[in-house]
N, CA and C atoms of all chains as a GROMACS GRO file, in nm:
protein
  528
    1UNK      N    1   0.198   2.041  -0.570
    1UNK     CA    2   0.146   1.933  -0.485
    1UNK      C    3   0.175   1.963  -0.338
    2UNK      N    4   0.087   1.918  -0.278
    2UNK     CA    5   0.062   1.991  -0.079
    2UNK      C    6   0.191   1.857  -0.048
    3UNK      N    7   0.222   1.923   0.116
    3UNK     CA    8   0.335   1.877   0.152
    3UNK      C    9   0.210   1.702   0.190
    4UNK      N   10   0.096   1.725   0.248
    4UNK     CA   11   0.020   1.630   0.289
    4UNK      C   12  -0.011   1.529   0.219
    5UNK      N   13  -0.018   1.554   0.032
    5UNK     CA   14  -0.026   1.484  -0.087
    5UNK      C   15   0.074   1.390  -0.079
    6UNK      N   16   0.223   1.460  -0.084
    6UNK     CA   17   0.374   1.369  -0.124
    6UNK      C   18   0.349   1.332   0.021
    7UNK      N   19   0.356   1.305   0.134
    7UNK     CA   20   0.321   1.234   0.226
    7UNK      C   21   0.228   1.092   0.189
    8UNK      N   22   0.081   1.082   0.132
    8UNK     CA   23   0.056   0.997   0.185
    8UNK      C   24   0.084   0.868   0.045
    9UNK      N   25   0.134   0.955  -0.054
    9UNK     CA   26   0.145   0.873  -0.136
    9UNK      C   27   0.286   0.837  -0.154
   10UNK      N   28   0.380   0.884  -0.054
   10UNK     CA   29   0.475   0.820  -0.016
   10UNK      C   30   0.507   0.688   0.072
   11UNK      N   31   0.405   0.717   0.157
   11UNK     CA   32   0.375   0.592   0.272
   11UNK      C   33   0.319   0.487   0.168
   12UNK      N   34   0.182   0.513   0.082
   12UNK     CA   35   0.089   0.436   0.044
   12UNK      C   36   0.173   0.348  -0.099
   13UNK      N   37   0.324   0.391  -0.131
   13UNK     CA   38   0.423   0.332  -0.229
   13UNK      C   39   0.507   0.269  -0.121
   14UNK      N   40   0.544   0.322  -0.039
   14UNK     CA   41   0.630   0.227   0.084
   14UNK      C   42   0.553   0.138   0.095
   15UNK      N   43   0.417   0.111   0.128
   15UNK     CA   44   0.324   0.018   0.164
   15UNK      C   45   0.270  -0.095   0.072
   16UNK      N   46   0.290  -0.089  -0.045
   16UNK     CA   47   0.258  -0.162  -0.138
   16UNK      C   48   0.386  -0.237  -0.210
   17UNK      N   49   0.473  -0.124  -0.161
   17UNK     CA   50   0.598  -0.264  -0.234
   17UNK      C   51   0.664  -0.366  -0.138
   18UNK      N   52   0.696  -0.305   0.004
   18UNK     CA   53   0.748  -0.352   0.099
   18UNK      C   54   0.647  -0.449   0.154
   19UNK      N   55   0.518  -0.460   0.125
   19UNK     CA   56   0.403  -0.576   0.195
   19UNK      C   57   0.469  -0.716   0.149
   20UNK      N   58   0.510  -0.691   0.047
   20UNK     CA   59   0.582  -0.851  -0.010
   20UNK      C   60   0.688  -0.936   0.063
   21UNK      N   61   0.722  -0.818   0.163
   21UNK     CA   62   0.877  -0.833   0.217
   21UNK      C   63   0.759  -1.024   0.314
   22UNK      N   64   0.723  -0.965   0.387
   22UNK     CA   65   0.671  -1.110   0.472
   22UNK      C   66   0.629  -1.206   0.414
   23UNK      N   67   0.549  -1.181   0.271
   23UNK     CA   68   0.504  -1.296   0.194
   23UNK      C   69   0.622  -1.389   0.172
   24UNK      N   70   0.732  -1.302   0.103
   24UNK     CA   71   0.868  -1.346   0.040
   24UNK      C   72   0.929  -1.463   0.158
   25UNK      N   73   0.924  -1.375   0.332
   25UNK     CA   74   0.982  -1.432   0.385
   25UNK      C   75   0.927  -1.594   0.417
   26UNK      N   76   0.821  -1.567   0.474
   26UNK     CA   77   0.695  -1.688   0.454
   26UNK      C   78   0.682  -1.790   0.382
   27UNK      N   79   0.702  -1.778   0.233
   27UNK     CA   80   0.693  -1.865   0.120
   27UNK      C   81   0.870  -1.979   0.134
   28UNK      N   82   0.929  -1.861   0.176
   28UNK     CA   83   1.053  -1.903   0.176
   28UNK      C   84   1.124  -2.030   0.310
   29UNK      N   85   1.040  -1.988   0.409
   29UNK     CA   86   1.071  -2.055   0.499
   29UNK      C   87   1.000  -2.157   0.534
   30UNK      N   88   0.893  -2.172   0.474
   30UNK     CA   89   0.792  -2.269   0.527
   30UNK      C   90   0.764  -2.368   0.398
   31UNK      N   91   0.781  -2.287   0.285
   31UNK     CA   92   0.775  -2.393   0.149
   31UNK      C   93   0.612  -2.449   0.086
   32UNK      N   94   0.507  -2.353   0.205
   32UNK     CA   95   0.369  -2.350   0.169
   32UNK      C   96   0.298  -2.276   0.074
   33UNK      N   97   0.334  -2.307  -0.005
   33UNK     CA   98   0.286  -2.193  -0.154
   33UNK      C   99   0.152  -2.277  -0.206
   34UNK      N  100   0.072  -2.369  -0.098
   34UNK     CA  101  -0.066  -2.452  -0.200
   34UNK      C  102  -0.170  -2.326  -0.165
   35UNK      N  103  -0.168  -2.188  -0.070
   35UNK     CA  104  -0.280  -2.136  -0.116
   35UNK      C  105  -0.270  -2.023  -0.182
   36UNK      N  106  -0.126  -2.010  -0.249
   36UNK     CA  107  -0.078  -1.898  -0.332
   36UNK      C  108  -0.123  -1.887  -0.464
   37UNK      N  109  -0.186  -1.862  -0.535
   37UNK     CA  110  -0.229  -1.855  -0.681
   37UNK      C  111  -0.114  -1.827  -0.790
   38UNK      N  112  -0.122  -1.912  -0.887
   38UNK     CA  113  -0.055  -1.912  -0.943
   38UNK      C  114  -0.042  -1.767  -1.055
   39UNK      N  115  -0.197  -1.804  -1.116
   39UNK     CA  116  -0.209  -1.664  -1.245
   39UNK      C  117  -0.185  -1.514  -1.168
   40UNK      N  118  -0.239  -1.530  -0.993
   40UNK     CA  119  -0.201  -1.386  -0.985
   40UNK      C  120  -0.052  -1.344  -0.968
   41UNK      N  121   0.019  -1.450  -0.922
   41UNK     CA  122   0.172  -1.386  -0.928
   41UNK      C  123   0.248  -1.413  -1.103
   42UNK      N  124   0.177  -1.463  -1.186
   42UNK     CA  125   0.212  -1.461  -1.296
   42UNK      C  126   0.166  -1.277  -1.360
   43UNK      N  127   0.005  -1.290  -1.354
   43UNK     CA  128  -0.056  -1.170  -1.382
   43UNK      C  129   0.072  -1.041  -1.358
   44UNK      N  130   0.009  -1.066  -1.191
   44UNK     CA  131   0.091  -0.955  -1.101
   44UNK      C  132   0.242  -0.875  -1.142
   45UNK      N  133   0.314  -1.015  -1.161
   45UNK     CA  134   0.502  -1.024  -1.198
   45UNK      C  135   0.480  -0.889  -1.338
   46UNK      N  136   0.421  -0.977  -1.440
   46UNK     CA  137   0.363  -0.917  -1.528
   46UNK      C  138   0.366  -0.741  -1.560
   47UNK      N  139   0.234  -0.730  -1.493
   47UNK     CA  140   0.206  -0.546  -1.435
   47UNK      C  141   0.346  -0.503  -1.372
   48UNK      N  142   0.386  -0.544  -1.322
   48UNK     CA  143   0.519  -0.444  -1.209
   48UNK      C  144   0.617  -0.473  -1.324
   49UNK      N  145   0.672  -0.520  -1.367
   49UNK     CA  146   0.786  -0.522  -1.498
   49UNK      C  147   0.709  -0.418  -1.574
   50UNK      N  148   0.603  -0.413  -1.634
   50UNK     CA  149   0.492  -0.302  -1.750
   50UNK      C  150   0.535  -0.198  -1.698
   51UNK      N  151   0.487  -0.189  -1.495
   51UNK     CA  152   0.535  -0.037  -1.480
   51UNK      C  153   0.664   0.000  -1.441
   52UNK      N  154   0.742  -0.095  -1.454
   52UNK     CA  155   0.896  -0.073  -1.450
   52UNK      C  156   0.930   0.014  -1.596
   53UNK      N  157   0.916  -0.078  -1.681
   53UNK     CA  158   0.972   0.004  -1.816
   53UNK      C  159   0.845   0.143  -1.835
   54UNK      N  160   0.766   0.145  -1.778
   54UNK     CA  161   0.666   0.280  -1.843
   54UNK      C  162   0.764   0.392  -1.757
   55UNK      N  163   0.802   0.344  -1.606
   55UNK     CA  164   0.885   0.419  -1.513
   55UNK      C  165   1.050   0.483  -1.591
   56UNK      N  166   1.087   0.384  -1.715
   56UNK     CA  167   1.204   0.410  -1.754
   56UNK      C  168   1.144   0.505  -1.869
   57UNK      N  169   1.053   0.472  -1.944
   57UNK     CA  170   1.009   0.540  -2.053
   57UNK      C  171   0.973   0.697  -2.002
   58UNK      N  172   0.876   0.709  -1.904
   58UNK     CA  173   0.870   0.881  -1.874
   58UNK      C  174   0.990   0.894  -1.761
   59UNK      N  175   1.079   0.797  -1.756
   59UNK     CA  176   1.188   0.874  -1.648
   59UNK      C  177   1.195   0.936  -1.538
   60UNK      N  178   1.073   0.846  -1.481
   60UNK     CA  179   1.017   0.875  -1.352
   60UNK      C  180   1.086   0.769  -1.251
   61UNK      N  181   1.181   0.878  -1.132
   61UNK     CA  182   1.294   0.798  -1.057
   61UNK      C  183   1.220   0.687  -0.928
   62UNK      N  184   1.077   0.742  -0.865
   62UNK     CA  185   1.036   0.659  -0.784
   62UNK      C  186   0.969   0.564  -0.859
   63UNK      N  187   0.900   0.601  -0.984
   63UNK     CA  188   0.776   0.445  -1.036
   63UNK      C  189   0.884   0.342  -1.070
   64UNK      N  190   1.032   0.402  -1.113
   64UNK     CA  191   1.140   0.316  -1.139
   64UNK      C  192   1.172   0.194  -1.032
   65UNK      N  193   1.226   0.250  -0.945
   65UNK     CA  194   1.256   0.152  -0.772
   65UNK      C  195   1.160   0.114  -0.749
   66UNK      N  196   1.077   0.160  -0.711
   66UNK     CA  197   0.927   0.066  -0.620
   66UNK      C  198   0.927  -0.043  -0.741
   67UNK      N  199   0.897  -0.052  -0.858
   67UNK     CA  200   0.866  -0.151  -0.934
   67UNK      C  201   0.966  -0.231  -0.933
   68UNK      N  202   1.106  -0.224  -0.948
   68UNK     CA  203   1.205  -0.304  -0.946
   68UNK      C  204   1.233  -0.384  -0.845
   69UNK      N  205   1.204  -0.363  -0.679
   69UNK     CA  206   1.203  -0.339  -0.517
   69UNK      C  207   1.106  -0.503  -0.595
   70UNK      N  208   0.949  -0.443  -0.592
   70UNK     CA  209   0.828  -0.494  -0.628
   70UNK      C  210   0.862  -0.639  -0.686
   71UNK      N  211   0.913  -0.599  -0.806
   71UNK     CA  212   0.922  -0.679  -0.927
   71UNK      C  213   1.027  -0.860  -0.874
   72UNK      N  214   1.123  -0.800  -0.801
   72UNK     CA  215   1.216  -0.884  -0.711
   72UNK      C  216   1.140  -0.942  -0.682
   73UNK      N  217   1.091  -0.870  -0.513
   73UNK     CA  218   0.990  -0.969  -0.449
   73UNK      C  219   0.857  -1.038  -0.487
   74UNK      N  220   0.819  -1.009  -0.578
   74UNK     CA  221   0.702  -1.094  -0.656
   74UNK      C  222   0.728  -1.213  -0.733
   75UNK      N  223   0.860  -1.167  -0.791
   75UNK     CA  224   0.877  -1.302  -0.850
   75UNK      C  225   0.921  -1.405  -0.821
   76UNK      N  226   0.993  -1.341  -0.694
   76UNK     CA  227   1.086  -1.441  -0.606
   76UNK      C  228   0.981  -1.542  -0.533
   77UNK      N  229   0.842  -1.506  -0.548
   77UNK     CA  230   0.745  -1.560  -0.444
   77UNK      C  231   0.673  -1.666  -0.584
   78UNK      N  232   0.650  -1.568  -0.699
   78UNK     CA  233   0.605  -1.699  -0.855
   78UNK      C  234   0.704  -1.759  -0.885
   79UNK      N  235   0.900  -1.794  -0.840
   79UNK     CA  236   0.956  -1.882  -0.863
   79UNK      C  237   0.936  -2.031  -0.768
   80UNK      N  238   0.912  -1.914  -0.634
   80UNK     CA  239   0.900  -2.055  -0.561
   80UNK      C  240   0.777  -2.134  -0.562
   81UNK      N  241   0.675  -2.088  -0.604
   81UNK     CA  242   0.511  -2.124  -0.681
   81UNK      C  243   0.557  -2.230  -0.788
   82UNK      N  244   0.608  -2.192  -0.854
   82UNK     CA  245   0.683  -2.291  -1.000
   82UNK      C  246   0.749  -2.382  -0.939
   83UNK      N  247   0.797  -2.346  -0.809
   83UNK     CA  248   0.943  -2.461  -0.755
   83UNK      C  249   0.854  -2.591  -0.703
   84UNK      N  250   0.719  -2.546  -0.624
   84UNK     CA  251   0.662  -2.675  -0.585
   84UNK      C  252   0.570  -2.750  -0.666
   85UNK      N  253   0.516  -2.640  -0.750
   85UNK     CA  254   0.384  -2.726  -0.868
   85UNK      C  255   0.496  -2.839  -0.955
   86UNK      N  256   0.616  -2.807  -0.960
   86UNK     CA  257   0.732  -2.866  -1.032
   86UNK      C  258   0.840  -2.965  -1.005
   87UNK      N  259   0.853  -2.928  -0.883
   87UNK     CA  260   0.983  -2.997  -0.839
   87UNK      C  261   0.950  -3.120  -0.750
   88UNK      N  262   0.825  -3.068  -0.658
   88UNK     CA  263   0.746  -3.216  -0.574
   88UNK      C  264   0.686  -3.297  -0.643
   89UNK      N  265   0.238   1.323  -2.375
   89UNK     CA  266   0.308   1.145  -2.370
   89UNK      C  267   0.294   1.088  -2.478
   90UNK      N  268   0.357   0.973  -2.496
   90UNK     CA  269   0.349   0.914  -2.660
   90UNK      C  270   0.236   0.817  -2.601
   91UNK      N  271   0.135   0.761  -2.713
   91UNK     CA  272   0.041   0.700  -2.726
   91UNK      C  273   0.131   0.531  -2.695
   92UNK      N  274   0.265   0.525  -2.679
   92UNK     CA  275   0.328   0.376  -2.672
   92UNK      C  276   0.303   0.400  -2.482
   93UNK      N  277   0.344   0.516  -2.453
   93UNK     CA  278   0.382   0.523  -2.309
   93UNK      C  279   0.234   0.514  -2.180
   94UNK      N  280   0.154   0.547  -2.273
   94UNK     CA  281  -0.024   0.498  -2.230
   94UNK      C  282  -0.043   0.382  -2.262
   95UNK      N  283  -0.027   0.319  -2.329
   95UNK     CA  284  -0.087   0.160  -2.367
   95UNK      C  285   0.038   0.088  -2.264
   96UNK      N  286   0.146   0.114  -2.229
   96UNK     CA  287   0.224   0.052  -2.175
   96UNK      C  288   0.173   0.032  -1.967
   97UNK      N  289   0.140   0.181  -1.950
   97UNK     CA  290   0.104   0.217  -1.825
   97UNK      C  291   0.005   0.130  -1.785
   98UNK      N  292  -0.155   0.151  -1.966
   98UNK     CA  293  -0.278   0.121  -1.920
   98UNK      C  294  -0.256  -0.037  -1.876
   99UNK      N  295  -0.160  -0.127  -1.947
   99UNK     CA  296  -0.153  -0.264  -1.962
   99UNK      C  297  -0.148  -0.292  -1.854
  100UNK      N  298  -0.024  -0.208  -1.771
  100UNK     CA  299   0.075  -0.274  -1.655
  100UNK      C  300  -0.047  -0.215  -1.501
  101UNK      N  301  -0.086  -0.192  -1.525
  101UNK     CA  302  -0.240  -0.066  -1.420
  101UNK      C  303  -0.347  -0.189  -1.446
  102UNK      N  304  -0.387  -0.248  -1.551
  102UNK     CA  305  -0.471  -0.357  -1.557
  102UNK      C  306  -0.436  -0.457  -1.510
  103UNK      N  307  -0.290  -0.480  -1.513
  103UNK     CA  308  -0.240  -0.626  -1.487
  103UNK      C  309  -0.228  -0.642  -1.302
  104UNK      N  310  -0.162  -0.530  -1.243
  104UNK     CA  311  -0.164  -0.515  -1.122
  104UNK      C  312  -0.289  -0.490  -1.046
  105UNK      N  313  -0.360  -0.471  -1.086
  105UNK     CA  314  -0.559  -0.455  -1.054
  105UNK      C  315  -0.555  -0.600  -1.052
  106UNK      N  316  -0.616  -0.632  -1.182
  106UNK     CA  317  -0.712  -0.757  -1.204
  106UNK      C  318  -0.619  -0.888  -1.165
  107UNK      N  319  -0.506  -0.910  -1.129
  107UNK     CA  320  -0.376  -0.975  -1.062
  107UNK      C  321  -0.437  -1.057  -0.948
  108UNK      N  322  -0.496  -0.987  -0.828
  108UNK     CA  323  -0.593  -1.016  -0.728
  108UNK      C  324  -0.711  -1.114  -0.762
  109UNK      N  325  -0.768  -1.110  -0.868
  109UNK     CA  326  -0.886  -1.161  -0.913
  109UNK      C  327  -0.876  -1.350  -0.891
  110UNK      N  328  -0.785  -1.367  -0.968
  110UNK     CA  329  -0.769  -1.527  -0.942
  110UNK      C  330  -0.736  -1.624  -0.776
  111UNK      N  331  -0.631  -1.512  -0.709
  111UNK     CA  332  -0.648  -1.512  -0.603
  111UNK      C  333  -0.767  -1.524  -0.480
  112UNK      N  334  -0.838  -1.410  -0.539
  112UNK     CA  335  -0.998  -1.421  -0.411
  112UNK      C  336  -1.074  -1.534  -0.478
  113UNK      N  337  -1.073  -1.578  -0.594
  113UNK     CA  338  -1.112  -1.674  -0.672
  113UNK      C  339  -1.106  -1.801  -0.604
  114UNK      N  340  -0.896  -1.868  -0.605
  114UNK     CA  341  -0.864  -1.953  -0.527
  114UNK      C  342  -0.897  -1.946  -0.398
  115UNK      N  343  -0.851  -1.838  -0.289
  115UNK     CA  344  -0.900  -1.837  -0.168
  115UNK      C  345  -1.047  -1.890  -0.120
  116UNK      N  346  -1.129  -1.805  -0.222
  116UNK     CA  347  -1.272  -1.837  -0.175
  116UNK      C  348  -1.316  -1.992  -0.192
  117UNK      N  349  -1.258  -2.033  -0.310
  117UNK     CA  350  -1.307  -2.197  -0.300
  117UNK      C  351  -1.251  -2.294  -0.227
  118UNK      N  352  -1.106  -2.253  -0.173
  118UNK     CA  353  -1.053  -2.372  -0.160
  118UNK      C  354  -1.072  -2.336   0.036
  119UNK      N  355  -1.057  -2.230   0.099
  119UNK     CA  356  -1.024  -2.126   0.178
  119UNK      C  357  -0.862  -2.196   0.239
  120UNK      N  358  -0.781  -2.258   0.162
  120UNK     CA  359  -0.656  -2.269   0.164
  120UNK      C  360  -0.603  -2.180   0.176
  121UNK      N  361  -0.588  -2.113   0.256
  121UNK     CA  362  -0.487  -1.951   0.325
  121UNK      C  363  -0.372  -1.974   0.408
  122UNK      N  364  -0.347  -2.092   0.414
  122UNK     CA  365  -0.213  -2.140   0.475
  122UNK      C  366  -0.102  -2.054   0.464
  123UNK      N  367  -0.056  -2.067   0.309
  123UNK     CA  368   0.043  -1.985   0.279
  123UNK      C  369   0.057  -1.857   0.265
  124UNK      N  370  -0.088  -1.772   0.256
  124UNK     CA  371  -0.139  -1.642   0.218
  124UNK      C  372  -0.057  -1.577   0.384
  125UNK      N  373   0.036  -1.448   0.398
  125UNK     CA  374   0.131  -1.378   0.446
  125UNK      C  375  -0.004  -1.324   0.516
  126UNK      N  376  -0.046  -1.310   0.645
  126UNK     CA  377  -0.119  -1.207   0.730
  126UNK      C  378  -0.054  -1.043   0.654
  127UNK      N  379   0.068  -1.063   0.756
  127UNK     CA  380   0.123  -0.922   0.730
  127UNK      C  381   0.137  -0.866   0.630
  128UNK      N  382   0.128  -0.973   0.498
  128UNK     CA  383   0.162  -0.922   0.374
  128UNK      C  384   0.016  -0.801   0.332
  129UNK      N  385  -0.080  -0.915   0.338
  129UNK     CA  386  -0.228  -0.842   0.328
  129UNK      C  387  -0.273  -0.719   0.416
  130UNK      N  388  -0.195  -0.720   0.539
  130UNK     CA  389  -0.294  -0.627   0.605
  130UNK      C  390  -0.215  -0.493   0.538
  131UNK      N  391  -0.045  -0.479   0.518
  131UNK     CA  392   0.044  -0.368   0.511
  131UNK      C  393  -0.029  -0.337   0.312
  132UNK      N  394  -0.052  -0.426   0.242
  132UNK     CA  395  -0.076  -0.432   0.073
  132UNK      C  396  -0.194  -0.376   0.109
  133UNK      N  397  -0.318  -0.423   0.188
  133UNK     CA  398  -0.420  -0.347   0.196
  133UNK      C  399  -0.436  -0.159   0.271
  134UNK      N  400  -0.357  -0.132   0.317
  134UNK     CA  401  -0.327  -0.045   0.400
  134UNK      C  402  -0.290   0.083   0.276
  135UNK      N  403  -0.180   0.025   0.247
  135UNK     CA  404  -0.141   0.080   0.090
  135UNK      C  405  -0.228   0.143   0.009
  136UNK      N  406  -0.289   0.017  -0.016
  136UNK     CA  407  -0.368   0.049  -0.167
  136UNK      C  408  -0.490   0.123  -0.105
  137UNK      N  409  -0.531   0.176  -0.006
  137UNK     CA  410  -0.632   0.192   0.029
  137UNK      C  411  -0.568   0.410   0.036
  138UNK      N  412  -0.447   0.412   0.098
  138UNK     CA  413  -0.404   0.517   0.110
  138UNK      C  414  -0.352   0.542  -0.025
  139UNK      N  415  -0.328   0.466  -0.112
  139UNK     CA  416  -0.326   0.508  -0.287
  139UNK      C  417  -0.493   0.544  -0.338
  140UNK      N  418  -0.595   0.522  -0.265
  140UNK     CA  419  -0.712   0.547  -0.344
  140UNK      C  420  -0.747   0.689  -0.244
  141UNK      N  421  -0.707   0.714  -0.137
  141UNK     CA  422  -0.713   0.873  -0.074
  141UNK      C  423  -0.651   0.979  -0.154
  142UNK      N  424  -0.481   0.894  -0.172
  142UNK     CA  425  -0.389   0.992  -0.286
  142UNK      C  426  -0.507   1.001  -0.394
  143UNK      N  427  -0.521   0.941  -0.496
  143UNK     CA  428  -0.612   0.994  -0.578
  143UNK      C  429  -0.711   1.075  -0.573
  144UNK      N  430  -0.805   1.069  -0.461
  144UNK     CA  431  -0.928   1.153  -0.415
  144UNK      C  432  -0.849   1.306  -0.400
  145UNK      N  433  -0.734   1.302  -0.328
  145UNK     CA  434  -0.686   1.451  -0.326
  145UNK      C  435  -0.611   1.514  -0.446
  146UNK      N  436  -0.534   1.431  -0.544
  146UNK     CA  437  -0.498   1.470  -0.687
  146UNK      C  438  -0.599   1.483  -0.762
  147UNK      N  439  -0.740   1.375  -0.722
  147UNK     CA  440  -0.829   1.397  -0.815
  147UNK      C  441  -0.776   1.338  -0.968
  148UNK      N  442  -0.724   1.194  -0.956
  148UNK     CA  443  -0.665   1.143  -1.065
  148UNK      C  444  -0.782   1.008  -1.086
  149UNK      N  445  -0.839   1.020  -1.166
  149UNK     CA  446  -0.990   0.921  -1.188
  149UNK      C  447  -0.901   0.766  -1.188
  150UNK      N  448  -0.789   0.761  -1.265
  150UNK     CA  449  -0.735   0.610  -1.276
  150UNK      C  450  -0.701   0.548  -1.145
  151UNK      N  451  -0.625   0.662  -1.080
  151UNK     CA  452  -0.575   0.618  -0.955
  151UNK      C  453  -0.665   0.544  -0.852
  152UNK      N  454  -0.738   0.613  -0.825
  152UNK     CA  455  -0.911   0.654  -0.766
  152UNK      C  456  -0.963   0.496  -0.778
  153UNK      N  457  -0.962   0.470  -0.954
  153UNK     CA  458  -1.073   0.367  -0.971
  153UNK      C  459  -0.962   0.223  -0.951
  154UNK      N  460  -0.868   0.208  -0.986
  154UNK     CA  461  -0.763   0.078  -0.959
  154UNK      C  462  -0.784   0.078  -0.846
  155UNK      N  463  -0.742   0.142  -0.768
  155UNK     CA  464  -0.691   0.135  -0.626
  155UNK      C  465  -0.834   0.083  -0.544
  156UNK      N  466  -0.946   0.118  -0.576
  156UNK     CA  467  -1.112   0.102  -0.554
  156UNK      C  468  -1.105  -0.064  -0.582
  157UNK      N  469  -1.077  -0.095  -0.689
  157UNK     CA  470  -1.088  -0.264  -0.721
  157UNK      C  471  -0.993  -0.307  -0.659
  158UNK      N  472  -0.901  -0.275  -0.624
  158UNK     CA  473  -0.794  -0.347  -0.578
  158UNK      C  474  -0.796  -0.351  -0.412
  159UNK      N  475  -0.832  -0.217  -0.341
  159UNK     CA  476  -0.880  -0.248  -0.209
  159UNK      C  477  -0.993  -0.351  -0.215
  160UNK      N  478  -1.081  -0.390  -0.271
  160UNK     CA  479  -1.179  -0.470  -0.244
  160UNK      C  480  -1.128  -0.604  -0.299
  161UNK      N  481  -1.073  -0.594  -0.333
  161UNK     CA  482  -0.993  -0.759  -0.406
  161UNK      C  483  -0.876  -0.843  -0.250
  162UNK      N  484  -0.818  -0.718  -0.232
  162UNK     CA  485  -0.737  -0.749  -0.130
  162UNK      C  486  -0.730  -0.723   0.044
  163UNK      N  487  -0.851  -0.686   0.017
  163UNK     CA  488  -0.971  -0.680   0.152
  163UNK      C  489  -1.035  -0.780   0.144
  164UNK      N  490  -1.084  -0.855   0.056
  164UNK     CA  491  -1.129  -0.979   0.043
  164UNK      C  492  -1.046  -1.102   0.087
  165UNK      N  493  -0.916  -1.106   0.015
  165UNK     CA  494  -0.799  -1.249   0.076
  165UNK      C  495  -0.787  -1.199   0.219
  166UNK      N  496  -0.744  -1.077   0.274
  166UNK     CA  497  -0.714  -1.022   0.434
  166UNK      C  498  -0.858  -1.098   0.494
  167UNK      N  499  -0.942  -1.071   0.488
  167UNK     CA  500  -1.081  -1.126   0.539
  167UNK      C  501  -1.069  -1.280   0.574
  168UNK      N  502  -1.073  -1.360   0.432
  168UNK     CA  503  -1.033  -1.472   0.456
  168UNK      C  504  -0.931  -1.530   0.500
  169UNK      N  505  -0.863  -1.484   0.516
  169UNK     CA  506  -0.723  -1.510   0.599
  169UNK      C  507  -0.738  -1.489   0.742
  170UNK      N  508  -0.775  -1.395   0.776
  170UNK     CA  509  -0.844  -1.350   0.939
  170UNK      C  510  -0.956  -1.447   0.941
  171UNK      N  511  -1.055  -1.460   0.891
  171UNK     CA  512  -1.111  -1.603   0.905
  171UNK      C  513  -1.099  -1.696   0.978
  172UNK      N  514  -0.973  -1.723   0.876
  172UNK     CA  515  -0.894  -1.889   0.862
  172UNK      C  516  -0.819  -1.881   0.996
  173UNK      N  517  -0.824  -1.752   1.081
  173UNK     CA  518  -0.668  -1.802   1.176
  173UNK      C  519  -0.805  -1.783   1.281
  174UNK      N  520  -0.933  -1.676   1.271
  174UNK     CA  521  -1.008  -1.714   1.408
  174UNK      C  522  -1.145  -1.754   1.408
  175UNK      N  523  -1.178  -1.827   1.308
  175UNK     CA  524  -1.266  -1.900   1.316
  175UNK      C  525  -1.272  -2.066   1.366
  176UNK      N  526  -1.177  -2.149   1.231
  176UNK     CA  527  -1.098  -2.235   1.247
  176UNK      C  528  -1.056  -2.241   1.409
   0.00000   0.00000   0.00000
């Protein structure tokens, strides 16, 4: 694999797990989760745990972290989704 | 690979795709984007868009085609969200 390959699909895994980081912060501070969808952070939570354990199953050290990184911040964003359909 | 470690991948690759779907769903009807993260969308779209280049240069058809639905899923909420902050 070209040095240009592990480059962009290094950025483009930095970029997809770490995007959550502002949602997370957002949801958290403001407590506005009415235009957040529910099934996709259910869906979503879902897939990133799937490719967590497929990451443990072929023993692959990055699909491992990014999904776990992922898996945190996604759900941390479908708990607080559950916290207002529930708790208000 | 074991035939468990493909059905596990294909599941968790479907779930993180089609995840988006209910989302542009909600967005589009309600255009409730209040809570929807700017930064989250533009850095998630950025991503997945440089995950569907990675594929074009591995030449990995799955990669290629997720990443294809999924930029257009999440180019779609970014849209409406940019919208919502300069139209409004």
């Amino acid at each position: 694999m070209s040095v240009l390959n592990t480059c962009i699909g290094s950025v483009a895994a930095v970029c997809t797990t770490l995007a959550f980081v502002p949602q997370v912060i957002q949801s958290w501070r403001t407590r506005d989760l009415s235009g957040i969808s529910l099934p996709m952070y259910l869906i979503f939570t879902t897939g990133v745990v799937l490719w967590f354990i497929y990451g443990i199953l072929i023993q692959d050290w990055p699909v491992i972290i990014a999904n776990a990184i992922t898996a945190i911040l996604a759900s941390t964003v479908l708990l607080l989704k559950l916290k207002s359909i529930f708790i208000i």
